[in-house]
Every structure is written in structure tokens, then in C-alpha cells.
C-alpha positions in Angstrom: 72.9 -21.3 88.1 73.0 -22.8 91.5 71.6 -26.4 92.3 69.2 -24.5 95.1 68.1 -22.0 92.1 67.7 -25.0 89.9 65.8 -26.6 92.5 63.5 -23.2 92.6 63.2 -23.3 89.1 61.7 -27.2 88.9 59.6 -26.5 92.0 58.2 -23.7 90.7 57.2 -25.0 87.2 55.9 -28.1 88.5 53.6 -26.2 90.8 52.9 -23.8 87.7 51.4 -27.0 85.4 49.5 -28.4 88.2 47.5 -25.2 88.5 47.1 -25.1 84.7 49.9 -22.6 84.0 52.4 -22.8 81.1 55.8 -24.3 83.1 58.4 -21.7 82.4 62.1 -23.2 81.7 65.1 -21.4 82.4 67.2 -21.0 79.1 66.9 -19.0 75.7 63.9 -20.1 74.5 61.7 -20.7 77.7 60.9 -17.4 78.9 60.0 -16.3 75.4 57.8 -19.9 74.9 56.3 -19.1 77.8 55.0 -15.4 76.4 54.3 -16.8 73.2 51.9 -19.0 74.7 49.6 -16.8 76.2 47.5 -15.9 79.6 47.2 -20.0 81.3 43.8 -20.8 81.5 41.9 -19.6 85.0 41.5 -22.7 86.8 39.3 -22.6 90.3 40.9 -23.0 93.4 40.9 -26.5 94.5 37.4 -27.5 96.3 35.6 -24.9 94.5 32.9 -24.6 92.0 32.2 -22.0 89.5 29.0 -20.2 90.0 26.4 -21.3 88.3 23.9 -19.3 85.9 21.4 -19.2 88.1 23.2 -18.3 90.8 24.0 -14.9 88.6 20.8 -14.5 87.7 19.7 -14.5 91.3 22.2 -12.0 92.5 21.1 -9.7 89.3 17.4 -10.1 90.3 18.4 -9.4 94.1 20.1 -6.1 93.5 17.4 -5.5 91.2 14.9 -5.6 93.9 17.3 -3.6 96.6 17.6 -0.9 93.9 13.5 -0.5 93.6 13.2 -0.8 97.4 16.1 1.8 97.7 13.9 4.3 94.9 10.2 3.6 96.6 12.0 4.9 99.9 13.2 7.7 98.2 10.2 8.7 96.7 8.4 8.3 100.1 11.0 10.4 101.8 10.7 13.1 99.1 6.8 12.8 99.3 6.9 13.3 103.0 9.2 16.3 102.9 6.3 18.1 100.9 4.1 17.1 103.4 2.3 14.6 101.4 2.8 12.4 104.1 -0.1 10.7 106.2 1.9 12.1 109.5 4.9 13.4 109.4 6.6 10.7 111.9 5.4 8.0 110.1 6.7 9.3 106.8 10.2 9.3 108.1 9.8 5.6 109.5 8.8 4.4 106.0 11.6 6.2 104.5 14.1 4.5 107.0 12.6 1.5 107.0 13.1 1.5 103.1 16.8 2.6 103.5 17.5 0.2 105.7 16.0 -2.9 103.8 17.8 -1.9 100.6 20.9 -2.3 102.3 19.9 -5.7 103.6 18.6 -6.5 100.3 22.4 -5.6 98.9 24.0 -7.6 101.4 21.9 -10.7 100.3 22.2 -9.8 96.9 26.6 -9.7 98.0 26.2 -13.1 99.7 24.1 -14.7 96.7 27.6 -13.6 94.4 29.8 -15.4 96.9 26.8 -18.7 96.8 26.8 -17.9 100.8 24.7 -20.7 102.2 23.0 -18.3 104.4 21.1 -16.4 101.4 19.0 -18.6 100.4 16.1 -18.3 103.0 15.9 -14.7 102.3 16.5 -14.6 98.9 13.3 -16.4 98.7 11.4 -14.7 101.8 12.2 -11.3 99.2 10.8 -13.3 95.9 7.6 -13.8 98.6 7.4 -10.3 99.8 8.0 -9.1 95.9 5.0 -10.8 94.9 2.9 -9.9 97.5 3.8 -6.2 97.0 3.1 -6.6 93.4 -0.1 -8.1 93.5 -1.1 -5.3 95.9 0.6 -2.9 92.8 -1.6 -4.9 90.3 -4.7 -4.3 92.4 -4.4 -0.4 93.1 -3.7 0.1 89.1 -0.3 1.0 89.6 0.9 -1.5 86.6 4.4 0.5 85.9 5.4 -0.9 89.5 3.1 -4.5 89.9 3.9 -6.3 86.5 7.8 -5.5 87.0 7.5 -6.9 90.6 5.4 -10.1 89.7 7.8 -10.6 86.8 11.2 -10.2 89.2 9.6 -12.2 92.4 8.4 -15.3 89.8 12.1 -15.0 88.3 13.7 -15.0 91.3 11.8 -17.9 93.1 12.6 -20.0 89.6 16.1 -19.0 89.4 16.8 -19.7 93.2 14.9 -23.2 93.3 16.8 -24.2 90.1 19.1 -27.3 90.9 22.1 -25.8 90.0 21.4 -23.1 92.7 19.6 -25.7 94.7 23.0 -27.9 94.8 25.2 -24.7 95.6 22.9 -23.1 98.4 21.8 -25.9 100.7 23.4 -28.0 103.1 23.5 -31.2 103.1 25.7 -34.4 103.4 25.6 -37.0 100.8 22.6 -39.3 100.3 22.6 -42.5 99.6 21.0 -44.0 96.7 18.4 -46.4 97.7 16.8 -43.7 100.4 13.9 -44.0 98.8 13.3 -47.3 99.3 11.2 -48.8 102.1 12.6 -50.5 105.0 10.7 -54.1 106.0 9.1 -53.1 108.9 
């Protein structure tokens, strides 16, 4: 083997057990050490964080949400096509209009998975709108629909205003410790 090759070889295994790998040594022995020992570890990328549990939960509660705004819209389109439809114009609007927010609900749901800064706001504007919807479910007697929605939007505003998800989904720079304490004025 070549210096340049040998070179390689210690570059390469260096860079291997900083990332957490097993180093792999030229020789009889290393490649077959290396096997023996198994998969390395997964270690994050430098600078990033793993996603939190509530994070998760959020995402699942999110797509959750999109997937019963994606069936009501269905329903209303299949309602209107028998003409049980207050008009027939208006039918079709709810049915796009639920279509359309079910995607927007799955790309919220996609950015809260990748702890996008951005989702946040409407994570929470949903958990609103979920509870709203469901109280309005809870008062027409429809309790199939309301207590699933109360029980999503109420897990959904905890999960989201957790600190763990708190921490990963605002922006902010560093505080200092003694910000709470008053200034002489």
C-alpha cells in the first residue's frame, strides 16, 4: 500500500470515530473487527437536535386532524352529488374548501416532522379551530365527531406549548439570566 492510500486510510478512520463509527484498519483482522462490531451508533449531524416527543406527537395529532378534514370534505362532496346540498354551488365550495385545507393541514403536519419554525402559529390556530368545531359538534349531538375533536385540539394545544416543543419551535436568541430583575430607575 501506498503512503497516499495509507494516508486515505488514517484520514478516513479518524473522520469515521469522530462521527461515532467503528475506525476500520487495513490488515487481516480490521475489516472483519469492524463487521463483528456491528451497525455504529446513529449520531445527529452536528448542530442538530433530535425531535422531541412532543414534537411527534404534534405531527401525529396534525395529520390526524388533515385526515378528518380530508373525510368531512368528502362526505360533503358525496352529500352534495345526491343533491343533499343546501345549493348546489355552495356544496362544491365546501368540498374544495375541505380539499384544499387538508392539504395545508398535511403540509403543517410535514413541517412540524422537520420542527420547521414556521408551524407553530398554525399548528395552534388548527388546535383553535378544532375546538371550536367540536364544541359546535358537542352542541348539535353529533358526539362521534365533537368528543374526538375536543380530545385532539386539547392534545394538540398541550403537546405544542410543551417546553420541549416550545424550545424547538420558537425563535429566539439567548436570554440572560437576571432578565427578570428590575432595573433602578
Amino acid at each position: 500500500m501506498g503512503s497516499r492510500s495509507r494516508a486515505r486510510a488514517r484520514a478516513k478512520a479518524s473522520a469515521g470515530s469522530r462521527a461515532g463509527q467503528v475506525p476500520v484498519r487495513a490488515g487481516a483482522g480490521g475489516v472483519a473487527a469492524a463487521r463483528a462490531a456491528g451497525p455504529a451508533p446513529a449520531v445527529p449531524a452536528a448542530g442538530t437536535q433530535p425531535r422531541p416527543l412532543t414534537i411527534s406527537v404534534a405531527v401525529v395529532v396534525e395529520a390526524l386532524e388533515g385526515l378528518l378534514v380530508l373525510v368531512a370534505a368528502i362526505l360533503a362532496g358525496i352529500d352534495t352529488s345526491r343533491g343533499k346540498s343546501y345549493q348546489l354551488s355552495s356544496g362544491i365550495a365546501i368540498t374544495i374548501i375541505g380539499v384544499v385545507m387538508a392539504v395545508l393541514l398535511g403540509l403543517v403536519a410535514a413541517g412540524l416532522r422537520h420542527s420547521r419554525r414556521w408551524t407553530r402559529t398554525p399548528a395552534l390556530l388548527t388546535q383553535l379551530f378544532t375546538g371550536i368545531v367540536g364544541v359546535y359538534l358537542l352542541q348539535g349531538a353529533k358526539y362521534a365527531w365533537g368528543v374526538p375533536a375536543i380530545l385532539l385540539a386539547i392534545t394538540g394545544v398541550v403537546v405544542l406549548l410543551a417546553p420541549p416543543s416550545t424550545r424547538v419551535l420558537t425563535v429566539g436568541l439567548p436570554q440572560p439570566p437576571d432578565r427578570h430583575k428590575r432595573r433602578p430607575g
